[in-house]
N, C-alpha and C positions, 0 to 999 in steps of 0.2 A: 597856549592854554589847554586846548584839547588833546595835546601830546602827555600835560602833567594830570589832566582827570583823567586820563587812559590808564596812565599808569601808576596812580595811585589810587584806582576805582573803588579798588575791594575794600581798602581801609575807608575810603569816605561810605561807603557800605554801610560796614560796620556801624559807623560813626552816626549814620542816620539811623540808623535801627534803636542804637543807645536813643537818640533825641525821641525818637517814637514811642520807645517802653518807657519813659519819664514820663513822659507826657499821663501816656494810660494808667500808666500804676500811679500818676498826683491826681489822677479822676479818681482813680477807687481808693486811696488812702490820700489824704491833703499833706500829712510830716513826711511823706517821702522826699518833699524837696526842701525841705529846713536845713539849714547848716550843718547842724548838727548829725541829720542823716548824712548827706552827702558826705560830710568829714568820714564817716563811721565807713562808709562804701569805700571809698580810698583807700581806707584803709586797709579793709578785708582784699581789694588789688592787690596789693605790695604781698599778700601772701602767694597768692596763684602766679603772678607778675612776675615776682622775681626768678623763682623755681623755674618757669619757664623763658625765661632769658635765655638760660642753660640749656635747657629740651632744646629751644631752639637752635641751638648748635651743633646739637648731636642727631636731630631729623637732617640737617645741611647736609653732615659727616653721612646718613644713610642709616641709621640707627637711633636708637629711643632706651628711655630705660623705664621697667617695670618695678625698680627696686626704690624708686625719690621719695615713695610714704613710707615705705619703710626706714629711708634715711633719717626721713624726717623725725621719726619713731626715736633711733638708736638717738639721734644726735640732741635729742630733749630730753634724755631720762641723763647720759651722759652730763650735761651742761648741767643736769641738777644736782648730780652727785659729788661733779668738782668742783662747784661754785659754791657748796655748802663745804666742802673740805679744806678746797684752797683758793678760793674767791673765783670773779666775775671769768675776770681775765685767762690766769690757766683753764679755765672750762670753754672758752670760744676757743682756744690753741686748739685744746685737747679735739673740740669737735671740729674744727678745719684740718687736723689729722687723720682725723677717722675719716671724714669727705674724702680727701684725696687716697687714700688707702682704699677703700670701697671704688671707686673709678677705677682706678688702676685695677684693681680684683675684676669687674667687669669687663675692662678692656682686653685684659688680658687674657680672659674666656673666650670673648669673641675674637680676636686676632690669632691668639695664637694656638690654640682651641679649635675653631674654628665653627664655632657653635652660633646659631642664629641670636640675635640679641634680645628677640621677645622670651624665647630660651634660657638662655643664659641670666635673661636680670630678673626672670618670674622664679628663678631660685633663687640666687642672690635677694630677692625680695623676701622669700620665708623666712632665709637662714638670720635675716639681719633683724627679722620682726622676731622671730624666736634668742636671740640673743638679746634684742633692749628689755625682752621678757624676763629672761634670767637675769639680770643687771638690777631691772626692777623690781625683782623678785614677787613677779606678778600683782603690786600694787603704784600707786602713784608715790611719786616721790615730791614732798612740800618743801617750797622753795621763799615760801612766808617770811622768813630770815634774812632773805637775800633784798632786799628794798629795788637795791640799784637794778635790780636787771627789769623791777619796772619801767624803768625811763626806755627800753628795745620799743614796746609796745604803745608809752600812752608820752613819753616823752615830747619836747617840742625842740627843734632851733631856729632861732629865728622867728618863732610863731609856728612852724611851718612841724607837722606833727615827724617825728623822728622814721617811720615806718615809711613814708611819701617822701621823704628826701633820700629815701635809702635805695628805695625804688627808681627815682629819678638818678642818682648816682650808676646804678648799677646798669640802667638803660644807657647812660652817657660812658660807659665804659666797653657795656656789649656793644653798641654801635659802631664807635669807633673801632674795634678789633676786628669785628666783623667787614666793615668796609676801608679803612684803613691801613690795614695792617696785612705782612704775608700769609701770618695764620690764617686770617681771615679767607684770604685770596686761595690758599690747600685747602680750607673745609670745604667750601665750595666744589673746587677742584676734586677733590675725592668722595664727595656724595654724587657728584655729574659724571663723571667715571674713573672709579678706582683704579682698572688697568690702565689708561691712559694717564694718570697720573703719577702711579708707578715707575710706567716707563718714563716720564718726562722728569723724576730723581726726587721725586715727593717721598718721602715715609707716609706711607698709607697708614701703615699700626699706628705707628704715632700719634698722627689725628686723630686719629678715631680713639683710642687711650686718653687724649687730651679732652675730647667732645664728653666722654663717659667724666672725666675731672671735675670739669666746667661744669655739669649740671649736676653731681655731687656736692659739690663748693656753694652755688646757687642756694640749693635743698637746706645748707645750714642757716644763709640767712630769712628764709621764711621758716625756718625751725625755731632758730631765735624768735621772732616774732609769736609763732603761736605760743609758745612755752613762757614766753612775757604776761601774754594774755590772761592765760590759766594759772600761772605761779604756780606747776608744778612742772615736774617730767611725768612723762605720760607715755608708757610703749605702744600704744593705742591708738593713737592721734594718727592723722594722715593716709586712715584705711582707703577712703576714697580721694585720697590725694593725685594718683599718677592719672586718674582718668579726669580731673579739674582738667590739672596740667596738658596734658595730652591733647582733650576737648581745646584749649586757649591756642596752641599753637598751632594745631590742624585749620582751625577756624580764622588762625589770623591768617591765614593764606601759605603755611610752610607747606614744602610739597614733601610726601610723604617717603617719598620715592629716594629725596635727596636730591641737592645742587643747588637749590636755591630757599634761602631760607625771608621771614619777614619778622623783623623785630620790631617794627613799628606796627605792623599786623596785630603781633601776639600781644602789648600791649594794649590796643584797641578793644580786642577783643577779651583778654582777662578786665575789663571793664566792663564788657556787654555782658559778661559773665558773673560779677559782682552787681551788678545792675538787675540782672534778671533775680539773684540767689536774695539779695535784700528785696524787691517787688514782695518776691513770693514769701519771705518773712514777715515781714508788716502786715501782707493780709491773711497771716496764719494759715499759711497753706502746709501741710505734712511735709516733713523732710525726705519721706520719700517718694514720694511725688516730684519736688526737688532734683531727685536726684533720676528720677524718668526723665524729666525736663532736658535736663544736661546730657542724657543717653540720646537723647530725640537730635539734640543741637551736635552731639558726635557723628551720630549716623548722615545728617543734613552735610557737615562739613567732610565728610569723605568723599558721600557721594561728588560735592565740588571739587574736590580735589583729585577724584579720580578723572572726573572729566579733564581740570586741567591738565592732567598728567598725557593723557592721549594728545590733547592739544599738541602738548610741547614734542611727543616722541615723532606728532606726523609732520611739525613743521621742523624739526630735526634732519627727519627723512629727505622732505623735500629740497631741504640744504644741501645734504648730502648727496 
């Protein structure tokens, strides 16, 4: 029992801290813990939550990307444009094209390039927000016409609201890849050391090309989601996206560094994160205030994580 709270500490962490901030925010607001809120919380998860599913992969691989609000930008003005031209369906292809196109473009920077990936995707992140700009010809595009692509956002199956099942899928898919599979097994392997993996016949680019896919791909389903939301496309949306993002995964205990990633973390803590962002809603606190809030909880989770990172290189050493 002390072997399984050791090493699953961080996330029951986390897990208390959520239990602690309900508590206090149902003191100073009482509808904080109504159904109805909670449902509403969940739901704003599945946006931060899924997106970083994918980070998660790509901090494993040793790399991050600065370009996911941006994606998230290109791939809701897109979905609006082809979903009023030639319905629901061609406009999710269209934006799971443009997902994997866009990774492979970053990958491809960084691999072969060989350019730092905060580098490489903080341009990638202009060129892709100036392009949903042009596409949308610098207004919103109304998607009013389109009924069905409500059901991304407010839909149910099962009872169960379509955003939270989607979330739960896409957890039950990163998990499994992640620890079941060899992919899984080379992400690992090539964010814990790239030359050693190299030599042992891993394609390093490759991973790391696949990590930049994977949270391109992620990006469109919380794109769908927001762009459900607002019924429109919006080149706008997602400005402070990659720092949510980035915030949920550092926090859920990913090491910065590379090699080992926590997907159970990262959802915990895109929780603690939707938990905190609805608190401070309810008691009409400033969005940017908000958004210090989440700067504070970055800077908190590095400094963690820097620590653990010493941990790990000196009980490395002493292996070695």
């Amino acid at each position: 029992m002390k072997k399984i709270i050791s090493r699953h500490s961080e996330n029951i962490s986390l897990g208390i801290v959520i239990i602690v901030l309900l508590a206090i925010f149902s003191v100073m607001q009482p509808n904080m813990m109504t159904a109805f809120n909670i449902k509403n919380i969940l739901v704003q998860v599945s946006l931060t939550a899924i997106a970083a599913a994918g980070m998660t992969f790509a901090y494993t691989a040793g790399v991050f990307d600065m370009s996911i609000g941006s994606i998230l930008a290109l791939v809701s003005v897109v979905v609006a444009k082809v979903a009023t031209a030639a319905g629901l369906f061609p406009a999710i292809m269209a934006a799971f094209v443009i997902a994997v196109t866009v990774g492979i473009i970053n990958g491809l920077i960084v691999t072969k390039l060989q350019i730092q990936a905060f580098a490489a995707t903080l341009v990638t992140m202009i060129l892709i927000r100036g392009i949903a700009v042009l596409l949308a010809n610098g207004a919103d595009v109304p998607l009013y016409s389109m009924t069905s692509v409500k059901f991304i956002s407010s839909g149910s199956v099962a009872g169960i609201p379509f955003p939270i099942l989607l979330t739960v899928i896409v957890y039950g898919c990163a998990c499994f890849i992640y620890h079941a599979t060899a992919f899984g097994m080379k992400i690992r392997s090539v964010g814990s050391n790239a030359d050693a993996s190299r030599i042992s016949g891993i394609n390093t680019n490759r991973m790391i090309i696949a990590a930049f896919v994977l949270t391109a791909v992620t990006a469109v389903f919380s794109s769908l989601i927001k762009t459900a939301q607002v019924m429109f496309g919006k080149a706008t949306i997602g400005e402070d996206f990659a720092l949510d993002v980035m915030t949920t995964v550092i926090l859920g205990g990913t090491l910065i560094t590379g090699g080992k990633g926590n997907l159970t973390g990262t959802l915990i803590a895109s929780i603690l994160i939707a938990v905190i962002k609805n608190g401070l809603n309810i008691n009409n606190v400033n969005s940017y205030y908000q958004q210090l809030v989440i700067g504070v909880i970055l800077i908190f989770a590095l400094v963690v994580n820097g620590v653990k990172t010493m941990k790990n290189e000196k009980q490395i050493r002493r292996e070695g």
